[in-house]
C-alpha atoms as an extended CHARMM CRD file, in Angstrom:
* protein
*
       159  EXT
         1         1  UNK       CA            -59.5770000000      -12.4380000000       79.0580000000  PROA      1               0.0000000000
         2         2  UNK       CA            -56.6980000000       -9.8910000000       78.1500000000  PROA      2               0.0000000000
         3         3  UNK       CA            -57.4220000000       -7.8330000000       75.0200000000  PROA      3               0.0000000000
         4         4  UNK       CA            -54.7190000000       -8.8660000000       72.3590000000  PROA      4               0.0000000000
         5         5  UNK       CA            -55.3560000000       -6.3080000000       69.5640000000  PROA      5               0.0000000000
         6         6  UNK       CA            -53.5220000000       -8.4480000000       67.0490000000  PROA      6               0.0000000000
         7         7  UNK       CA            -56.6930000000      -11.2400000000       67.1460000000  PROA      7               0.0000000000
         8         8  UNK       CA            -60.2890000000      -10.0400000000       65.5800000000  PROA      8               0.0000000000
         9         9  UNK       CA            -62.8410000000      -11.0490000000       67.8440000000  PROA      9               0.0000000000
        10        10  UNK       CA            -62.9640000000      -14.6180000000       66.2680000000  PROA      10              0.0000000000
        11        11  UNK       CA            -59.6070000000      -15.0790000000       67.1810000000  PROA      11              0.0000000000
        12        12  UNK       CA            -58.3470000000      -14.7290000000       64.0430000000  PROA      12              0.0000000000
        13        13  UNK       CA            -54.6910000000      -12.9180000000       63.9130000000  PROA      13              0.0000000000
        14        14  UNK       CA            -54.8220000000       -9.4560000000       61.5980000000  PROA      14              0.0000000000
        15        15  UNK       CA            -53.3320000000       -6.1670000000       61.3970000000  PROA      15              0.0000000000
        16        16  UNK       CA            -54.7090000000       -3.6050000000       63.5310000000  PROA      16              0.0000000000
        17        17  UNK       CA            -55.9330000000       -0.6170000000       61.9730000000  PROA      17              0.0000000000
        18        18  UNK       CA            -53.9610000000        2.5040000000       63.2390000000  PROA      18              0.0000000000
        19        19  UNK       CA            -55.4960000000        4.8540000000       60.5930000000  PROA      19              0.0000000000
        20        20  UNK       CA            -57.6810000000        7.0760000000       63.4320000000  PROA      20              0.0000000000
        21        21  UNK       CA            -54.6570000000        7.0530000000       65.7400000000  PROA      21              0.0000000000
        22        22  UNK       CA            -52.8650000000       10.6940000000       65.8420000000  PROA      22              0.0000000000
        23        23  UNK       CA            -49.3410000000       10.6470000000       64.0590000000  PROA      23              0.0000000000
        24        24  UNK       CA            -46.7690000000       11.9920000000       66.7960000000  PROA      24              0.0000000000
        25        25  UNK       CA            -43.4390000000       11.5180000000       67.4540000000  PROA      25              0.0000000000
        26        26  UNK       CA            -42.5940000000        8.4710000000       68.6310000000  PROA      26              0.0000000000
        27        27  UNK       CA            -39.1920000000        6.8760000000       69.7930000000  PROA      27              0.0000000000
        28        28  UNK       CA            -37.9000000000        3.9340000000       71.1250000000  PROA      28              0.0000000000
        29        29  UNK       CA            -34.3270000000        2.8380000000       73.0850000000  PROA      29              0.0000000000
        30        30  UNK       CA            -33.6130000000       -0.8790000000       72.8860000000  PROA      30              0.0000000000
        31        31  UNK       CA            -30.3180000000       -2.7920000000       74.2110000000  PROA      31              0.0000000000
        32        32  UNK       CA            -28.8910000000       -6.0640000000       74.1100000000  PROA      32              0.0000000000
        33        33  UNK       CA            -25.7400000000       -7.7150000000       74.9200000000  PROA      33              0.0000000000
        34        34  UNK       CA            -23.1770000000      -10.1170000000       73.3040000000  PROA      34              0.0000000000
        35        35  UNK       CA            -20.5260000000      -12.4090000000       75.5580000000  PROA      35              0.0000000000
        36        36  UNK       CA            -17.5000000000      -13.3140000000       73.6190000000  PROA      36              0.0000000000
        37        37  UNK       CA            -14.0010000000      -14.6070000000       74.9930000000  PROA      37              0.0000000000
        38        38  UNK       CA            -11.6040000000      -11.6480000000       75.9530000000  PROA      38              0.0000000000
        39        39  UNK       CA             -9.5060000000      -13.1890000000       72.7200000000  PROA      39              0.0000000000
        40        40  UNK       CA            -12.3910000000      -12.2590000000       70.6940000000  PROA      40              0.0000000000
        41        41  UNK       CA            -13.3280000000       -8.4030000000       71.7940000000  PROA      41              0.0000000000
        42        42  UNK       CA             -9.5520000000       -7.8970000000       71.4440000000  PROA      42              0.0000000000
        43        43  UNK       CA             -9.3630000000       -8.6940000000       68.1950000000  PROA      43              0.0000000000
        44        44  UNK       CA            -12.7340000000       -6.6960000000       67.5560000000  PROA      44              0.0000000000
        45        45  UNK       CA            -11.2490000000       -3.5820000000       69.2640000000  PROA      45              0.0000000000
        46        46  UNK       CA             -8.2790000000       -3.8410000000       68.0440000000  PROA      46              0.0000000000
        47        47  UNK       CA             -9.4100000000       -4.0590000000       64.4600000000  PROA      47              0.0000000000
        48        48  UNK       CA             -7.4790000000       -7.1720000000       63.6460000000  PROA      48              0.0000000000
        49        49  UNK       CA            -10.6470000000       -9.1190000000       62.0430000000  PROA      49              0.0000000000
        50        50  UNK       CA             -9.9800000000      -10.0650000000       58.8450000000  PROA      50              0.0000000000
        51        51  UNK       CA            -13.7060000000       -9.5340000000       57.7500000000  PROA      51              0.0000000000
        52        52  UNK       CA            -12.9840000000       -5.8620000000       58.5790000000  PROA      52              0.0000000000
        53        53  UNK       CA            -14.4140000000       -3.5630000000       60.8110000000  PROA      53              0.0000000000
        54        54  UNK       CA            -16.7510000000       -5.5480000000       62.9550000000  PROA      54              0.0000000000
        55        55  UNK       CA            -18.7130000000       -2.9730000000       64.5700000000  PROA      55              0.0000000000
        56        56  UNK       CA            -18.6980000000       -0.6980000000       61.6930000000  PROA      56              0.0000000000
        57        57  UNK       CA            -20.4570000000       -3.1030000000       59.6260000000  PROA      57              0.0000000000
        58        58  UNK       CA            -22.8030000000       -4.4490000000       62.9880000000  PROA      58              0.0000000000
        59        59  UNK       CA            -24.4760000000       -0.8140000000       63.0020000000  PROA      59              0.0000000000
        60        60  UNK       CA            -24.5550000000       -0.5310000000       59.4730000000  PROA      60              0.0000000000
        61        61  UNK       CA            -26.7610000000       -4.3120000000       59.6380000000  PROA      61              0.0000000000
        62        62  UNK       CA            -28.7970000000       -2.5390000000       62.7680000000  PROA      62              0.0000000000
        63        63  UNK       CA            -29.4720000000        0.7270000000       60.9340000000  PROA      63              0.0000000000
        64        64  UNK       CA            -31.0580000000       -1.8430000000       57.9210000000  PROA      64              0.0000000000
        65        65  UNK       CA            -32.6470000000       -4.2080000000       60.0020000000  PROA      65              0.0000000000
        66        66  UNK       CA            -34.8610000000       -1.3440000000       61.3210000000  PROA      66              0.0000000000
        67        67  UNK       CA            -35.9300000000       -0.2270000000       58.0000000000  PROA      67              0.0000000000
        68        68  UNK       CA            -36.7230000000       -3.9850000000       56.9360000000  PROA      68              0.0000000000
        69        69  UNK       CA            -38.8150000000       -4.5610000000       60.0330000000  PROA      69              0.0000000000
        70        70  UNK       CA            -42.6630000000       -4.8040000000       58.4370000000  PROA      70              0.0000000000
        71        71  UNK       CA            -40.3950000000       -6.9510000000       56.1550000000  PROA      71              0.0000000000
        72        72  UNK       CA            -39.6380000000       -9.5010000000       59.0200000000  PROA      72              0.0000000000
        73        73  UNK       CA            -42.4170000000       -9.2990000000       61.4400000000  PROA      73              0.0000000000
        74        74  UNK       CA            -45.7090000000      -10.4820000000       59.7200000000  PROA      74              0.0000000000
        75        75  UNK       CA            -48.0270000000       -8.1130000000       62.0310000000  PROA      75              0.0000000000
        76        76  UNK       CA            -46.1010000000       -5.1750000000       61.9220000000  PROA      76              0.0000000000
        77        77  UNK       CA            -46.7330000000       -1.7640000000       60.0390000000  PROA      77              0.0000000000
        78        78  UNK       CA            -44.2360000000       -0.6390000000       57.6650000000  PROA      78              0.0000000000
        79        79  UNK       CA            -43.0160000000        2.7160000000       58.9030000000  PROA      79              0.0000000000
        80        80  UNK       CA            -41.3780000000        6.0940000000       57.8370000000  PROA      80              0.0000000000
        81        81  UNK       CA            -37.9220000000        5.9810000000       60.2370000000  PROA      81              0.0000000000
        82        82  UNK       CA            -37.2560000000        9.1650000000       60.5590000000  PROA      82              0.0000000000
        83        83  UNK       CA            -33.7780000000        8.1500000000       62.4030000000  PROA      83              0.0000000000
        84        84  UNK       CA            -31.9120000000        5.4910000000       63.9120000000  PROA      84              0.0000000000
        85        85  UNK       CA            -29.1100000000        5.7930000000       66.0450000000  PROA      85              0.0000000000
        86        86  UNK       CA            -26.5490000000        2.3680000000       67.0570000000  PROA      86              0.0000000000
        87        87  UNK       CA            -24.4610000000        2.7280000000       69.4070000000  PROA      87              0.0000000000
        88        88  UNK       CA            -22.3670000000       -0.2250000000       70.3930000000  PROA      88              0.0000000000
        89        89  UNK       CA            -19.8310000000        0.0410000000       73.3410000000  PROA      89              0.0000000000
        90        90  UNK       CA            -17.1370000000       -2.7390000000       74.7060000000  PROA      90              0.0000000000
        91        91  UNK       CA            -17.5530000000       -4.0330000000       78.2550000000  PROA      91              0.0000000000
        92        92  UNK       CA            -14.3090000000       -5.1980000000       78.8010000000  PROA      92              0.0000000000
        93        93  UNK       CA            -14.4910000000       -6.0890000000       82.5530000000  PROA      93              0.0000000000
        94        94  UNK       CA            -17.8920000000       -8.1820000000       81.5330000000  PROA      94              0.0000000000
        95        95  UNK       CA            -16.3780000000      -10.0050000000       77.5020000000  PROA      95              0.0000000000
        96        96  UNK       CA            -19.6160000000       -8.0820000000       75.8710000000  PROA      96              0.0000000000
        97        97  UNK       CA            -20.2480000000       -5.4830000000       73.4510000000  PROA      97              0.0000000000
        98        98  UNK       CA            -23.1690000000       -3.4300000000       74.5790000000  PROA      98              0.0000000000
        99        99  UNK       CA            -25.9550000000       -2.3420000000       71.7160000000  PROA      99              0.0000000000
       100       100  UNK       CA            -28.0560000000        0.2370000000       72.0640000000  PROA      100             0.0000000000
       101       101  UNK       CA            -30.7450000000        0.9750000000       69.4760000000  PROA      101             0.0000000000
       102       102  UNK       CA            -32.8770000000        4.2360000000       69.0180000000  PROA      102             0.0000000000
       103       103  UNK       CA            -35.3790000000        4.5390000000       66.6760000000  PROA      103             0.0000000000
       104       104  UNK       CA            -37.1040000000        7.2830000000       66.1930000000  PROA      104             0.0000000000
       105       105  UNK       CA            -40.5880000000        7.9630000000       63.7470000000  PROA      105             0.0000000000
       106       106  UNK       CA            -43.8440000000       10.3090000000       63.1990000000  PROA      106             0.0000000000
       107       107  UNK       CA            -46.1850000000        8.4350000000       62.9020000000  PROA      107             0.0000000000
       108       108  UNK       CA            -49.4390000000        6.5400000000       64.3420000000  PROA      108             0.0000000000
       109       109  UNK       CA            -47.8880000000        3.3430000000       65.6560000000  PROA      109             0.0000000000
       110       110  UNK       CA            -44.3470000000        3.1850000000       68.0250000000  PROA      110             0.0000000000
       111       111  UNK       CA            -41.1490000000        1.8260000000       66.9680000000  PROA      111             0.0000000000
       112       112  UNK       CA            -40.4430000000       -0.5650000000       69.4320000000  PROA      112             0.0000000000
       113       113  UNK       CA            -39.8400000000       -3.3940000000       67.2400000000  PROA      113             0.0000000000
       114       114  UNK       CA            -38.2980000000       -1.3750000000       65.2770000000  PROA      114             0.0000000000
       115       115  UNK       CA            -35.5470000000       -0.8950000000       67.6240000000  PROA      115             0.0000000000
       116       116  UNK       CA            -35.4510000000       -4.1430000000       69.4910000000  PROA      116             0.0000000000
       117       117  UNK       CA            -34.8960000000       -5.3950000000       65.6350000000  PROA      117             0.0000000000
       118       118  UNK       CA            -32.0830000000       -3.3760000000       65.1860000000  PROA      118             0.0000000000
       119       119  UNK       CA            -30.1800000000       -4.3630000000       68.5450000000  PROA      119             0.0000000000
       120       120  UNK       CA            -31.0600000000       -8.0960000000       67.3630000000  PROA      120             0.0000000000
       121       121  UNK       CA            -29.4220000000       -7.5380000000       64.0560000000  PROA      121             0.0000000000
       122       122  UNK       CA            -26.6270000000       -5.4980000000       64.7940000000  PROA      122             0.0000000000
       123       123  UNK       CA            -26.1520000000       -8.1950000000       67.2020000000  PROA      123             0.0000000000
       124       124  UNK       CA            -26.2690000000      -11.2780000000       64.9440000000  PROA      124             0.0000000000
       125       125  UNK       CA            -23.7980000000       -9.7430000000       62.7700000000  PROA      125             0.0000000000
       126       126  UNK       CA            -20.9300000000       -9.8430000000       65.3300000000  PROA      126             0.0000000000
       127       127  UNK       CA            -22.0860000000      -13.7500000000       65.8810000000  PROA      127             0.0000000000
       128       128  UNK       CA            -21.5760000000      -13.8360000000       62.0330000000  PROA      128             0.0000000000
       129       129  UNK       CA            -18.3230000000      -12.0750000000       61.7030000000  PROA      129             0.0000000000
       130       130  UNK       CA            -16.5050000000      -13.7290000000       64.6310000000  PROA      130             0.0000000000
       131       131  UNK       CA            -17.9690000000      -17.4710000000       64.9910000000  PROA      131             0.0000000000
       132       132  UNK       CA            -15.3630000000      -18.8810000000       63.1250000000  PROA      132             0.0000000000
       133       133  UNK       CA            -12.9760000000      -18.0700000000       66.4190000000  PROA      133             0.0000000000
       134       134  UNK       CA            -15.6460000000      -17.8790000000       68.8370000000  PROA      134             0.0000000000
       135       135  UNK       CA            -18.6010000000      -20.3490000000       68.2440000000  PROA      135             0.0000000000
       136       136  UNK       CA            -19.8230000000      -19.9240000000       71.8750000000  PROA      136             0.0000000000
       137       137  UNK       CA            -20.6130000000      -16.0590000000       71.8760000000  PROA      137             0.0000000000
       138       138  UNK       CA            -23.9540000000      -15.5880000000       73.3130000000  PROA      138             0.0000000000
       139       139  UNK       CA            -26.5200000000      -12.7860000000       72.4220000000  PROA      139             0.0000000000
       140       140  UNK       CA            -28.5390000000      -12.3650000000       75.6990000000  PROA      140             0.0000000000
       141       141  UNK       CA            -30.7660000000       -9.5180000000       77.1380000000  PROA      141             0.0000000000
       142       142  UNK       CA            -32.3250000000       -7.7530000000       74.6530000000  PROA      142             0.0000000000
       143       143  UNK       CA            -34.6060000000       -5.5620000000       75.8310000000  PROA      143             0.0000000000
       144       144  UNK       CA            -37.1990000000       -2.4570000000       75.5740000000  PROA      144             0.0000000000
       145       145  UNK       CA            -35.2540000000        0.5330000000       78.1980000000  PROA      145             0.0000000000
       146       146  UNK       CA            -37.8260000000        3.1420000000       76.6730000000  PROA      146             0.0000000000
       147       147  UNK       CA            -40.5530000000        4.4430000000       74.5640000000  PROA      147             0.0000000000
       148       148  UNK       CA            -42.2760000000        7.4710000000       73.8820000000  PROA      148             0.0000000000
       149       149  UNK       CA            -45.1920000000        8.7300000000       71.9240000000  PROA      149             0.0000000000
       150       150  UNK       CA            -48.6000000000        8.1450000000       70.8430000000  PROA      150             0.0000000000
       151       151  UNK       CA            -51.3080000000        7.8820000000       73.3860000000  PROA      151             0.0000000000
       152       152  UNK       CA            -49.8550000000        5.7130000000       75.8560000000  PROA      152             0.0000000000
       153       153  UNK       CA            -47.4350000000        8.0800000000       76.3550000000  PROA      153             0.0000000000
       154       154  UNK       CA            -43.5130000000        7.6070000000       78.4840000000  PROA      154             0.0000000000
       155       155  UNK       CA            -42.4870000000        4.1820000000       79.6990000000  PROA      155             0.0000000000
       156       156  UNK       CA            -39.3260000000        3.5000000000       81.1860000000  PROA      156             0.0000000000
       157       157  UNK       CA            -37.6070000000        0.4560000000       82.3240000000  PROA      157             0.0000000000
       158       158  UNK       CA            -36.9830000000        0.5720000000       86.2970000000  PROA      158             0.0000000000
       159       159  UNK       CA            -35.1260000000       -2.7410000000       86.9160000000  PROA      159             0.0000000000
């Protein structure tokens, strides 16, 4: 059987303790992906929502949705962000805004959920500001790119 640290050995879900782990830097790079109509990433672009500035207020929701993170995810380990970087780029040729999410801490646990929390969020908040002209947006491919830190070390996505 694969060791889950998030069960005790009666199977019983708990936090794991990360108090004799070394604090080190530690960062994480997320991205995800929303598909709009053109109609829709025009108007984005063009700043012609009448909510205001989509994307401003998308990485402002990302940046905040990091911090709240131990807040959201019952398991998780509230942590000292040290920074957090959104970057969120059209794809005209593919209808998509691109997010990317870094997250960066000291400290004895990564920031991977962190990060992939922020894309989510940052994310959701263009669904929110736009589905009243484009219900059928979809958020797809959110994913880990890279981590690094702690004892495991570099990982990078190779697909």
């Amino acid at each position: 059987m694969t060791y889950i640290p998030h069960f005790n050995q009666s199977g019983e879900a708990h936090m794991v303790d990360v108090g004799a782990k070394a604090i080190t830097q530690r960062t994480a790079i997320t991205e995800g992906f929303i598909v709009m109509h053109p109609e829709t990433l025009k108007m984005i672009l063009a700043g012609e929502h009448n909510k205001g500035d989509v994307l401003a207020i998308a990485r402002i929701a990302g940046i905040m949705a990091s911090k709240k993170t131990a807040d959201l995810i019952p398991l998780c380990h509230p942590l000292p962000i040290t920074h957090v970087e959104i970057n969120l780029s059209a794809e005209a040729e593919k209808n998509r805004i691109r997010c990317q999410a870094t997250v960066k801490t000291n400290g004895q646990t990564g920031v991977e959920i962190e990060a992939l929390c922020a894309t989510q969020i940052a994310l959701l908040t263009i669904y929110d500001m736009c589905k009243a002209v484009d219900r059928g947006m979809v958020i797809q491919s959110v994913q880990l790119l890279e981590k690094d830190g702690g004892k495991s070390g570099h990982w990078q996505r190779n697909d």
